[in-house]
N, C-alpha and C positions, 0 to 999 in steps of 0.2 A: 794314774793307772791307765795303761792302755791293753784293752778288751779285742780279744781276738773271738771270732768264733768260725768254727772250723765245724762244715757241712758234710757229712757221709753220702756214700751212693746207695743206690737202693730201689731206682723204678721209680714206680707209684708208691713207693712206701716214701717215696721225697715228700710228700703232703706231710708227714711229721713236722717236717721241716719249718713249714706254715702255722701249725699249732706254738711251737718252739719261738717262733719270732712272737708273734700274738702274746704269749704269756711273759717275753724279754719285754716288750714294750709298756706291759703293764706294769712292770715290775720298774720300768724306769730304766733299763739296762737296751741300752744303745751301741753294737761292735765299734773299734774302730777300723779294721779291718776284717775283712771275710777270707776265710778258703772253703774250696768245695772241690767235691771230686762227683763226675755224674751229674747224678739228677744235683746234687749239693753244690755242682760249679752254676749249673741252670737255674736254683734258685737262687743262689747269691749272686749271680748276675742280674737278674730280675730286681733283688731288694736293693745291691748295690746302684741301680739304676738311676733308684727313687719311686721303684711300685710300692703302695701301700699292701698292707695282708689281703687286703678285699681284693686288689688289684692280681695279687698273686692267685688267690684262690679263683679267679676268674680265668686267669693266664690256665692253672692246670686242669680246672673243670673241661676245657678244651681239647686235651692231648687224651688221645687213645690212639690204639693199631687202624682202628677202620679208616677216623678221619686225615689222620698223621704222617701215615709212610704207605709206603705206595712200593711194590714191587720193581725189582731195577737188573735186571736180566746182567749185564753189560758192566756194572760196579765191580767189586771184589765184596760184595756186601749181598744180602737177599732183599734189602729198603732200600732206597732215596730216602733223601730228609729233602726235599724243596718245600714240602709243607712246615714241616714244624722251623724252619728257615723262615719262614715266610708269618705264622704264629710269632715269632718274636721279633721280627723286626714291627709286626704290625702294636708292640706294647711299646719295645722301648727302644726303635730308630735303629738304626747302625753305631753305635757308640764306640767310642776309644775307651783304652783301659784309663787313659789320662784325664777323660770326663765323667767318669764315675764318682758319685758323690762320697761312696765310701771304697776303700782302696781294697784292691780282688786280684786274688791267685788261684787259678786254677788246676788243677794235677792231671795231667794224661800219661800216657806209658808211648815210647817211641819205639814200633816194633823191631826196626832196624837197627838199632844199639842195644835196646833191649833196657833202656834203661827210664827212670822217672824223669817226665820234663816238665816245667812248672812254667805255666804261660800269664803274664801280667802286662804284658805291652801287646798295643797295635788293635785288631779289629772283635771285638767281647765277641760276637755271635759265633765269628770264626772259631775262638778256643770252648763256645760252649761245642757248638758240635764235634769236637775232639774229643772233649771229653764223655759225653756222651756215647761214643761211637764202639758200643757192644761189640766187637769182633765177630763176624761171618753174619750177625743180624745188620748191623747199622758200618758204614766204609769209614773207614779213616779219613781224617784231613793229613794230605800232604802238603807238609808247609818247609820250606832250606833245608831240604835234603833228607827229612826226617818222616816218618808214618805215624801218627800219633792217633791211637787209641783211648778207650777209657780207662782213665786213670787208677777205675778200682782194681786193676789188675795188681797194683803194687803197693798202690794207698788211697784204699778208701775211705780215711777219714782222716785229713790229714790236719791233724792238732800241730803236728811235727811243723811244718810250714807256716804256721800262725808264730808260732815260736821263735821260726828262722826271723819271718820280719819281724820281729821287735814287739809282738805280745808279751806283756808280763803278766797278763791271768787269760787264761783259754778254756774256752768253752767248747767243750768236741759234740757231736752227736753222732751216735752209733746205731746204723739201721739195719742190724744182725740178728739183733733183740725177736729169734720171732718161734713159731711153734712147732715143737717136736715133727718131725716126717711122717704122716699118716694121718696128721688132723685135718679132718674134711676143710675141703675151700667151699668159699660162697659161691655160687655161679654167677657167671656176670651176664649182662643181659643178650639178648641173643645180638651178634655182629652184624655192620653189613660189610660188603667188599670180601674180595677173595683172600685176600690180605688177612682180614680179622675171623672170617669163619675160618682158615686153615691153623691161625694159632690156636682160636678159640680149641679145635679138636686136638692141638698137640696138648694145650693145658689137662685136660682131662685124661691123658695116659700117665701109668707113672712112671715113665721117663722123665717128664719133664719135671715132675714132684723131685723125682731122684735128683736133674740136675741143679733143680736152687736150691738146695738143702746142698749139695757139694759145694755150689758155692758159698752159702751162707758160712760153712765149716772155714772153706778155706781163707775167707773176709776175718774171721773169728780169730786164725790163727796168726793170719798178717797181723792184728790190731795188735796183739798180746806182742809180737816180737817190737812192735814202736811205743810199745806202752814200757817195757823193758829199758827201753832208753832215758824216755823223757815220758810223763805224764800232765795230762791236762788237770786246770786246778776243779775243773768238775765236765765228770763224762755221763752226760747223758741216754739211756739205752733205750729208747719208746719199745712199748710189748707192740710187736707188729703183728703178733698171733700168723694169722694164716692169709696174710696182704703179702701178694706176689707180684715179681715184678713189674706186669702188665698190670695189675687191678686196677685202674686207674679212676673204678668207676665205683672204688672202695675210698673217695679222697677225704671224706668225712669221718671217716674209723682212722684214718690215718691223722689227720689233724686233730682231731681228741685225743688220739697216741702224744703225739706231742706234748699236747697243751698239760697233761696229768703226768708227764716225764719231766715236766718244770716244776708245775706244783711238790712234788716228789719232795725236789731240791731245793725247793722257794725259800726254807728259813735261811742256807746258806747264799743262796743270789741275791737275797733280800737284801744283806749287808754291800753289797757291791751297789745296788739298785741307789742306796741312799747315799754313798761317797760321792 
């Protein structure tokens, strides 16, 4: 049997993610490859590395808007990433896709073609920040002729891709899972930087409630159209309730999402756990 599992986008709801390994590991279930789209390319590159969960949960207790990204006048973006650039090399070096211990595909969208481009050679840090790279908040990586974006634009959770390389049982996680439009968020602590007090006041208008709930919708309807295709032999959905994509400082509600979206499924991963 070879074990794929295939990581969703989602923010700060990527801490799922975290919980989701942690209760694989207990269960004795080890991928043999990864894909991730997002925050799901950033953490499978992280675990693909060789970080442990602690490791990980350390790497994202880290990442928020104050300390992270930095205003960048002069980009095509409203951020730089030299920091969160600089947060992952200081975990896991500059690595090749060739030296990773478990083998990783990550999904970006090329906005010049307009099409899906699926990055597994040459420099990991370079394709996580592609992937990563939120259009008008976070700049593309321009890499041979191409503008690659976040890849949740086309597939955020790409089971599909675990498939192509040669998984015969795939494990998807879906970070769409979350709560109706109108249900109060937690506040997060107050920011520093200009940076994170100017999100912080966009979070609390409902515009911006308006626009992750559109995209949660439109995450929801991409997944149904690849789910039509092909489906994964277990799709995992954590309740991400009212964890937005910034919460970052919600990583704990997020990694108990997780870990209780396994439990869920445990009697059937169980059987896999013990082959």
């Amino acid at each position: 049997m070879r074990i794929g599992l295939a990581l969703g986008g989602g923010g700060a709801r990527g801490a799922a993610h975290i919980g989701v390994l942690m209760e694989l590991e207990r269960l004795g279930i080890r991928p043999n490859l990864l894909t991730g789209t997002s925050i799901g390319g950033l953490v499978g590159a992280l675990y693909a590395s060789g970080l442990t969960c602690d490791d990980l949960t350390d790497c994202f207790a880290q990442i928020n808007i104050s300390s992270m990204y930095s205003f960048a006048a002069s980009l095509p973006a409203l951020t730089g990433v030299a920091k969160i650039e600089q947060l992952l090399e200081s975990f896991i070096g500059r690595p090749k896709f060739t030296e990773l211990g478990i083998p990783l595909a990550v999904v970006t969208s090329d906005l010049v073609a307009r099409k899906e481009v699926i990055l597994d050679e040459g420099d990991v840090i370079t394709a996580v920040l592609a992937t990563i790279a939120i259009p008008i908040l976070f700049p593309p990586v321009e890499m041979d002729g191409m503008v690659l974006a976040d890849g949740g634009i086309l597939n955020n959770t790409p089971f599909s891709i675990a498939r192509a390389r040669g998984a015969n049982y795939v494990i998807a996680v879906d970070l769409s899972n979350t709560a109706p439009y109108g249900t109060p968020d937690k506040p997060a602590p107050t920011p520093t930087g200009v940076l994170g007090r100017a999100l912080a006041l966009t979070q609390r208008r409902k515009t911006w409630q308006i626009m992750s709930v559109v995209a949660d919708i439109i995450t929801a309807q991409t997944l149904q159209k690849h789910l039509a295709v092909s489906r994964p032999e277990v799709l995992l959905q954590p309740h991400m309730g009212s964890i937005g994509l910034f919460d970052f400082h919600r990583m704990d509600e997020g990694i108990e999402a997780g870990r209780t979206a396994v439990r869920e499924m445990e009697k059937q991963l169980s059987a896999i756990g013990n082959r």
